[in-house]
C-alpha positions as CSV (number, residue, x, y, z in Angstrom):
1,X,103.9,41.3,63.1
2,X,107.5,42.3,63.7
3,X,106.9,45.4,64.9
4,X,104.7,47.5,66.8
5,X,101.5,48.7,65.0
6,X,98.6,48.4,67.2
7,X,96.4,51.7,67.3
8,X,92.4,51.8,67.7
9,X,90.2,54.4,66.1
10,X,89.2,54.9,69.7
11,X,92.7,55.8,70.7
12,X,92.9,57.8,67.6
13,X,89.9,60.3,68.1
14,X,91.1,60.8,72.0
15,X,94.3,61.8,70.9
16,X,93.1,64.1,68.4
17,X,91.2,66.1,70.8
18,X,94.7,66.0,73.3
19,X,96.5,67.8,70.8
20,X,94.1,70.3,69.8
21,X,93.6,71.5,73.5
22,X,97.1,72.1,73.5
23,X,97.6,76.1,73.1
24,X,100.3,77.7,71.0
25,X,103.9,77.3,72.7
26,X,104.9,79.6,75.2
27,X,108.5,78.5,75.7
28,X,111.9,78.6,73.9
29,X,112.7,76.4,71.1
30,X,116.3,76.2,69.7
31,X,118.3,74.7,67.1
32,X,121.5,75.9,69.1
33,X,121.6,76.7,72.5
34,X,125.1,78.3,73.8
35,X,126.0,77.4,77.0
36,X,125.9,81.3,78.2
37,X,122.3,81.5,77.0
38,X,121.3,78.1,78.8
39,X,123.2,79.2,82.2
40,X,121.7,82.5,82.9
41,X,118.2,82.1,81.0
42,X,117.1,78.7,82.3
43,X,119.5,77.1,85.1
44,X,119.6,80.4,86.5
45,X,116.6,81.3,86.4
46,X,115.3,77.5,86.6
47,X,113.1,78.3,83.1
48,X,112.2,75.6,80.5
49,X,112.9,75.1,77.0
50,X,112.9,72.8,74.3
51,X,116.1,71.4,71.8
52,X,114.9,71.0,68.3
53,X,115.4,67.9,66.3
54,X,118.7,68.9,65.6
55,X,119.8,68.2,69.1
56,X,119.2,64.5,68.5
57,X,119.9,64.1,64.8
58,X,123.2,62.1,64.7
59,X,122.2,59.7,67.3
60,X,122.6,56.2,66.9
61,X,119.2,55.6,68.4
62,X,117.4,58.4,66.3
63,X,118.8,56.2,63.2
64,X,118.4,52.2,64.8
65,X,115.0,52.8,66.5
66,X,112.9,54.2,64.3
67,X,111.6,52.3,61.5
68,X,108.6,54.4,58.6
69,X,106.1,56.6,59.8
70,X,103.9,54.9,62.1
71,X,100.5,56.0,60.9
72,X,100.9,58.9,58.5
73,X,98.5,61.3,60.1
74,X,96.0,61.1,62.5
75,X,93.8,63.1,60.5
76,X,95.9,62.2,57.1
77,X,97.8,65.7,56.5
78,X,100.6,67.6,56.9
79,X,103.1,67.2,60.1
80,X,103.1,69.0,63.1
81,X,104.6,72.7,63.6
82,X,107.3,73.0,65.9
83,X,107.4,76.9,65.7
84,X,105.4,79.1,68.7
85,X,102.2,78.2,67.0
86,X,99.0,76.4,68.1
87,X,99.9,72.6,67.7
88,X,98.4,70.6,64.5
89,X,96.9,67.1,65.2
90,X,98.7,65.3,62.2
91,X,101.5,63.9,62.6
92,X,104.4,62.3,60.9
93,X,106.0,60.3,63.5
94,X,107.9,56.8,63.0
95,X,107.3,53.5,64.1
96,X,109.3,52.3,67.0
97,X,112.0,49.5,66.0
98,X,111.3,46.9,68.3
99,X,113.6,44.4,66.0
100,X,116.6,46.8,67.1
101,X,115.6,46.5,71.0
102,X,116.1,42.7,70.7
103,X,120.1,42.9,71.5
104,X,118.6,44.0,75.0
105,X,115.9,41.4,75.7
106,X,117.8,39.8,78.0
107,X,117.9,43.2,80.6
108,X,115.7,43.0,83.2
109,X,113.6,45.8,83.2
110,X,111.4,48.1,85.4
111,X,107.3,47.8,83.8
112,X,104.3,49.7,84.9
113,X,100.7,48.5,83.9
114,X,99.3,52.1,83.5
115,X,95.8,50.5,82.6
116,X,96.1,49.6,86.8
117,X,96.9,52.2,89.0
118,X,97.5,51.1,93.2
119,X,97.1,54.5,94.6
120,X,100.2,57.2,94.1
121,X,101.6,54.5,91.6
122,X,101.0,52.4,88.6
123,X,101.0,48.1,89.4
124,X,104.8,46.8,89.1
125,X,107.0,44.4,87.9
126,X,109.9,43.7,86.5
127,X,110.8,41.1,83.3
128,X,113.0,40.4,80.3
129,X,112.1,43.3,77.6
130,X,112.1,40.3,75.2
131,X,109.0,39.4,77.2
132,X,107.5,42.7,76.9
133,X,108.5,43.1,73.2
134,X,106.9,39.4,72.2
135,X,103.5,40.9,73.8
136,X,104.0,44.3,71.6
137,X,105.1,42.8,68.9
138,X,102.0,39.6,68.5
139,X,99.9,42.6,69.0
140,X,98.7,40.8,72.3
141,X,96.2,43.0,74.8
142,X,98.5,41.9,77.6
143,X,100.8,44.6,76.0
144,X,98.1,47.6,76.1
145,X,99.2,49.8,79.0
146,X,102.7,48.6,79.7
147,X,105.1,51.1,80.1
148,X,108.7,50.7,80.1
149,X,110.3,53.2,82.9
150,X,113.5,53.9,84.3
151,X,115.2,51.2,82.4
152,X,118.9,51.8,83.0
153,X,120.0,51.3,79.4
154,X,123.1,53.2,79.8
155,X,124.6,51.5,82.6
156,X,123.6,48.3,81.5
157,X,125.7,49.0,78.1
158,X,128.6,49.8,80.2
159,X,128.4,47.0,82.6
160,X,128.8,44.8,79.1
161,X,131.9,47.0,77.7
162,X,130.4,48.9,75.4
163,X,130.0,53.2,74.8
164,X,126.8,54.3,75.4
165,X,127.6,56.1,71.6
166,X,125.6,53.0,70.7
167,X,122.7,54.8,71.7
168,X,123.3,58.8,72.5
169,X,125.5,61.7,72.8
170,X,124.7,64.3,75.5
171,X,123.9,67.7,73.6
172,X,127.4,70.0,74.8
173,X,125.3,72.2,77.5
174,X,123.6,69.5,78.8
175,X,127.1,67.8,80.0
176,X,127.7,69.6,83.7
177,X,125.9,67.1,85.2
178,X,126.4,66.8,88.9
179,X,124.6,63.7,89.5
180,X,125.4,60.8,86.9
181,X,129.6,60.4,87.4
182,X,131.3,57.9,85.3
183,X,129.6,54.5,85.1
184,X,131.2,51.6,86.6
185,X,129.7,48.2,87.6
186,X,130.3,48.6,91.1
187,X,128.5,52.4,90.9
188,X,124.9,52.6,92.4
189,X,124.3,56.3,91.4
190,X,122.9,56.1,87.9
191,X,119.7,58.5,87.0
192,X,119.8,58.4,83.0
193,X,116.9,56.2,82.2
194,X,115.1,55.0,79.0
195,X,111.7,54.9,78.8
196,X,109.4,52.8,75.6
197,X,105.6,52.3,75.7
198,X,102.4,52.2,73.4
199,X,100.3,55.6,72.9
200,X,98.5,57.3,76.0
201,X,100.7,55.1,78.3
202,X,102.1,57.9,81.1
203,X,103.6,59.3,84.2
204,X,101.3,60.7,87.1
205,X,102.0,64.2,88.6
206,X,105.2,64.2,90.5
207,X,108.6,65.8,90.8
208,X,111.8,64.3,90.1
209,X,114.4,62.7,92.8
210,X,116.0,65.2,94.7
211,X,114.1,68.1,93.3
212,X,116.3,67.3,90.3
213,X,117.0,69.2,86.6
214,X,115.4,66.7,84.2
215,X,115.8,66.0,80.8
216,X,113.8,63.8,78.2
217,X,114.4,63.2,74.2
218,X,111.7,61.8,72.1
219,X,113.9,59.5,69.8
220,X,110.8,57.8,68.6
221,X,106.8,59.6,68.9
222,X,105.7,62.7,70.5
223,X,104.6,63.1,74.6
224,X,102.1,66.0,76.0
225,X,103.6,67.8,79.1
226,X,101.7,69.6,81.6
227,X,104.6,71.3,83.7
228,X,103.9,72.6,87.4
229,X,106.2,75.5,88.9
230,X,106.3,75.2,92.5
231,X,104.1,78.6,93.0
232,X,101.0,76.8,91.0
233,X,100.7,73.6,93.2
234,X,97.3,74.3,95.0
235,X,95.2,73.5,91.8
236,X,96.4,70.5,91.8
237,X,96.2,68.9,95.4
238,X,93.0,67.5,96.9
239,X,91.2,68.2,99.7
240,X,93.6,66.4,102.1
241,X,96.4,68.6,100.6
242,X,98.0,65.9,98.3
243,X,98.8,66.0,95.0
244,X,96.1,64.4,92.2
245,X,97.1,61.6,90.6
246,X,96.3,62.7,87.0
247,X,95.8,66.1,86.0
248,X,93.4,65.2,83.4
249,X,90.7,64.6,86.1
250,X,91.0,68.8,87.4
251,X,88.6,71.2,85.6
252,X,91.4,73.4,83.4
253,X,94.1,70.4,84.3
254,X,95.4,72.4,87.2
255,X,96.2,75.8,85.0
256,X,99.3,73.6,83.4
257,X,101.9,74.8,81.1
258,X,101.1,72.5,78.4
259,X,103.3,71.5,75.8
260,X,103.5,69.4,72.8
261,X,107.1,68.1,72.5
262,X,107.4,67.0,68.8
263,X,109.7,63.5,68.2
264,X,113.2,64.1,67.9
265,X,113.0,67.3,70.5
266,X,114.6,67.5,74.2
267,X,112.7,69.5,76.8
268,X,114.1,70.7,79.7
269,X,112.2,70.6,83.2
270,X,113.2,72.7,86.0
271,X,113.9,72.0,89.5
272,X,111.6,71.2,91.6
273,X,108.7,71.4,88.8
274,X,106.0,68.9,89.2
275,X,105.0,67.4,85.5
276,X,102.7,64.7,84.4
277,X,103.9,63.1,80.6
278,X,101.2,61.4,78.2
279,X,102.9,59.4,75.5
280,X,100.9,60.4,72.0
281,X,102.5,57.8,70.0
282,X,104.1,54.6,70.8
283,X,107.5,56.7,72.2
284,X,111.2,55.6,73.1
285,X,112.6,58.6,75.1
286,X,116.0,58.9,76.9
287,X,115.6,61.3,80.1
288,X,118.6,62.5,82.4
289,X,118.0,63.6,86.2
290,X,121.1,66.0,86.9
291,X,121.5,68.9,88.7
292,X,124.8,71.0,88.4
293,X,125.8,73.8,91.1
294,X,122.9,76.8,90.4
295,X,121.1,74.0,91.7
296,X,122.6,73.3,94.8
297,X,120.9,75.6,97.0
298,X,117.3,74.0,95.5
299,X,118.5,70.8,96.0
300,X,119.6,71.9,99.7
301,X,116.5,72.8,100.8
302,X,114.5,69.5,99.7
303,X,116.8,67.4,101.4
304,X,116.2,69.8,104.7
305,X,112.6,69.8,103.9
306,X,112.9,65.8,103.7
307,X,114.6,65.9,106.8
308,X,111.9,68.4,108.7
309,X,109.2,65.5,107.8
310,X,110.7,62.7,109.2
311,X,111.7,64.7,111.9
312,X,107.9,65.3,112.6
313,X,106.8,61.4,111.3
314,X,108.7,60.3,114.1
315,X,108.8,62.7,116.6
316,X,107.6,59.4,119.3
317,X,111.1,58.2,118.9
318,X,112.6,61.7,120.4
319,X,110.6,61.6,122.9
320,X,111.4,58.1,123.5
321,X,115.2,57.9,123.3
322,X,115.1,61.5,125.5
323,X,113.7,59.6,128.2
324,X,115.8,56.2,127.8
325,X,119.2,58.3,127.9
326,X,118.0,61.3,129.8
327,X,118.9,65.0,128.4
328,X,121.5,65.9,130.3
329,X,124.5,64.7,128.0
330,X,124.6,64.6,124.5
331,X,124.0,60.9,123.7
332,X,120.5,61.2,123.2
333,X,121.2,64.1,120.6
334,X,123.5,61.9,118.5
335,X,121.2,59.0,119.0
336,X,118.4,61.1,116.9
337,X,120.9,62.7,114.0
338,X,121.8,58.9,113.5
339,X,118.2,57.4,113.6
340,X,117.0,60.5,111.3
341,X,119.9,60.1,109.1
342,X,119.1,56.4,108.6
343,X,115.3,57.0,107.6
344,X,116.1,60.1,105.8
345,X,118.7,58.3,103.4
346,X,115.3,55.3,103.2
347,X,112.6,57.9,102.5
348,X,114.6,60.3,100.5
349,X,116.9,58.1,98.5
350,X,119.6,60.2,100.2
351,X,120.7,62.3,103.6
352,X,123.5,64.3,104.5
353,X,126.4,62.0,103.5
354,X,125.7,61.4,100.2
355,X,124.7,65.2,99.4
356,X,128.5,66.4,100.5
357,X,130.1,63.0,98.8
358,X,128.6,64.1,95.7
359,X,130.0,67.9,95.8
360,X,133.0,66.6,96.8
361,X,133.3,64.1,93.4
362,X,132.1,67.0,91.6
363,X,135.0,69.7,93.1
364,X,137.5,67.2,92.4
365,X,136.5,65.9,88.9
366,X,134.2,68.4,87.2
367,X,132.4,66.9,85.0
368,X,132.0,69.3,81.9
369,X,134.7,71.3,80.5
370,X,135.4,74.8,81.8
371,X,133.7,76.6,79.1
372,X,130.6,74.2,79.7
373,X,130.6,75.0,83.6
374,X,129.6,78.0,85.3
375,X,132.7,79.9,86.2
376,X,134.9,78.9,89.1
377,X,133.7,82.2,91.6
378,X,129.7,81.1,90.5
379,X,130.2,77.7,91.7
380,X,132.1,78.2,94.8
381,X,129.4,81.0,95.6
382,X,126.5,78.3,95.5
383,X,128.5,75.5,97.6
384,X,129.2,78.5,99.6
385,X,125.7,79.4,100.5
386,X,124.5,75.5,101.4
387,X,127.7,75.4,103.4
388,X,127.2,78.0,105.3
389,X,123.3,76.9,105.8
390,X,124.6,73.6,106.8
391,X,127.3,74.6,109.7
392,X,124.4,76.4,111.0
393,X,122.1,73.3,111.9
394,X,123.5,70.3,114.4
395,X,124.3,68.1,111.4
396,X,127.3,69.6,111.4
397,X,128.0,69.3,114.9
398,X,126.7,65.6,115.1
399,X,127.5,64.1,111.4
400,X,131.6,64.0,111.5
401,X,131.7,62.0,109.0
402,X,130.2,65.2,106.5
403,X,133.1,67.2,108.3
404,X,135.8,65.1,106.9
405,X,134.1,64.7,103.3
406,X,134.5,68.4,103.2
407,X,137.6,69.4,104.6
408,X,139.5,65.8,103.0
409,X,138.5,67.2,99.6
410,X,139.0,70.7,98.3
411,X,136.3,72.3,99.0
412,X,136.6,74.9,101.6
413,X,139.8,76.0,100.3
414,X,138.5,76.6,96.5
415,X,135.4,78.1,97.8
416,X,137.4,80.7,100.3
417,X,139.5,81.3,96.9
């Protein structure tokens, strides 16, 4: 069998009854999306929306990865509507082209058995994709379940010399992206990921890194969404306060926004929106984390929030370095910054450093034209505000290094502009 095909009648029937619990689409779908319209309906305002098909037409993946249409329906009839319209179970979509994914067997890539799940996660590994395609591919049950995630497919094509044109373009108002700078092989900041796995493989509930904008295109199959705003987050924790695992299990799945994205679509996920993803088909997807300036002040406050709790998880050590260096000088004060700092940049991916480092880069070297940017006196207004938030707390008194990222760069004499 040389490519994927596996698909039970079981599987079938349960993902018939997914799609027809999905209700008529509540959110924006367009074929063109001006950057003016994007800007101050949904980074503003931090609203979703969907890309149509168009969006990813002309990519090389859309044309190398998908092979005929998988299973022509699941109920054998026409394909489903993207218009605002209650979703219909049949489907169109195309087979994955595993044959095409063979020029990257050899990278070693991120799998999640999502038939075994270890508490607030799925089991891990990590492998040759040409291991995990043989197992697709000879139709082996070793295969059912495995999930594909954060595979950095874009970096690794750079690494090699090669355009990432091989694959994708980003759609034009998707490109002021504040968090994924030029790729070289000696860069560790790199949150464009691919993702490939058999139908009803998935995510758990959770929110992206950073409190992120996300972004995810169906080049191959169709996903179900159930998006979270931050205001709607009680339905869904348990009675310690923590978030479920999968919505599915919660009478009314939480109260979700629940949406179909159709194959070839891009959704758009706001910041700081929890969202759990169920793969309907066997789906290739490219998602971007990025967050551009409106986003800054969101962004700001997860990392203090991030801060606040290891603050509190270690609130012995205070206590303890207090009394080792006594509180009459300062040493014990810059002995905490720097032992919060160091579990804060662990726990969160990140602290203060690497928040100003990455304004800076983006002051300097914008990354998006000007008439794909927010204009100049809207950006410096939002790095403005976090400043101004940040010379407030001690970080700014105890963290000189942040003090020189900022003034060595241009950014308090653009923003006082």
């Amino acid at each position: 069998m040389s490519n994927w095909s596996r698909v039970t009648a079981q599987q079938i029937e349960f993902i018939d009854q997914l799609i027809r619990g999905i209700p008529a689409r509540s959110i924006p779908t367009y074929d063109e999306l001006p950057y003016d319209v994007y800007l101050h309906k949904h980074l503003i305002l931090n609203a979703p929306f969907l890309l149509s098909a168009k969006a990813t037409s002309s990519w090389s993946a859309v044309r190398d990865f998908r092979i005929s249409p998988a299973f022509q329906t699941l109920s054998d009839s026409a394909s489903a509507s993207t218009s605002p319209s209650a979703p219909n179970p049949s489907s169109s979509t195309h087979k994955p082209n595993l044959t095409a994914l063979r020029r990257y067997a050899h990278h070693i890539v991120p799998v999640a058995n999502t038939l075994a799940p270890q508490f607030s996660e799925f089991e891990r590994s990590e492998r040759p994709l040409g291991e995990v395609l043989d197992l697709w591919e000879n139709g082996d049950e070793a295969g059912d379940g495995l999930y594909v995630k954060d595979w950095h497919l874009m970096a690794e094509i750079e690494s090699e010399g090669r355009g990432v044109e091989e694959v994708y373009a980003v759609p034009e108002c998707l490109r002021d992206d504040w968090l994924n700078p030029p790729y070289t092989p000696a860069s560790t900041s790199d949150f464009r990921f691919t993702y490939l796995g058999p139908p009803l493989t998935y995510t758990p509930l959770h929110r992206d890194v950073y409190g992120s904008y996300s972004w995810s295109a169906n080049v191959v199959g169709r996903k179900v969404w159930w998006l979270f705003p931050p205001d709607r987050l009680d339905a869904v924790k348990d009675r310690h306060g923590e978030l479920v695992f999968d919505v599915r299990e919660l009478k009314d799945e939480g109260g979700a926004l629940k949406i179909l994205q159709e194959e070839g679509e891009i959704i758009f996920v706001p910041s700081g929106w929890h969202h759990q993803v169920v793969n309907l088909d066997f789906c290739i997807s490219i998602n971007h984390n990025f967050f551009a300036s409106p986003t800054l002040p969101r962004i700001y406050h997860t990392l203090a929030q991030s801060q606040q709790r290891v603050e509190e998880a270690i609130a012995d050590v205070k206590e303890m370095i207090i009394e080792r260096l006594g509180s009459e000088s300062d040493a014990w004060e810059r002995e905490w910054v720097d032992e919060v700092q160091g579990l804060l940049e662990r726990d969160a991916g990140w602290g203060w450093g690497g928040f100003w480092e990455t304004i800076e880069r983006n002051v300097k070297e914008p990354p998006a034209a000007n008439f794909l940017s927010p204009p100049l006196h809207m950006r410096n207004a939002y790095i403005r505000e976090v400043l101004q938030n940040y010379q407030s707390g001690r970080e700014w008194d105890w963290l000189p290094a942040t003090q020189i990222t900022i003034s060595s760069c241009d950014i308090l004499s653009s923003i006082m502009d």
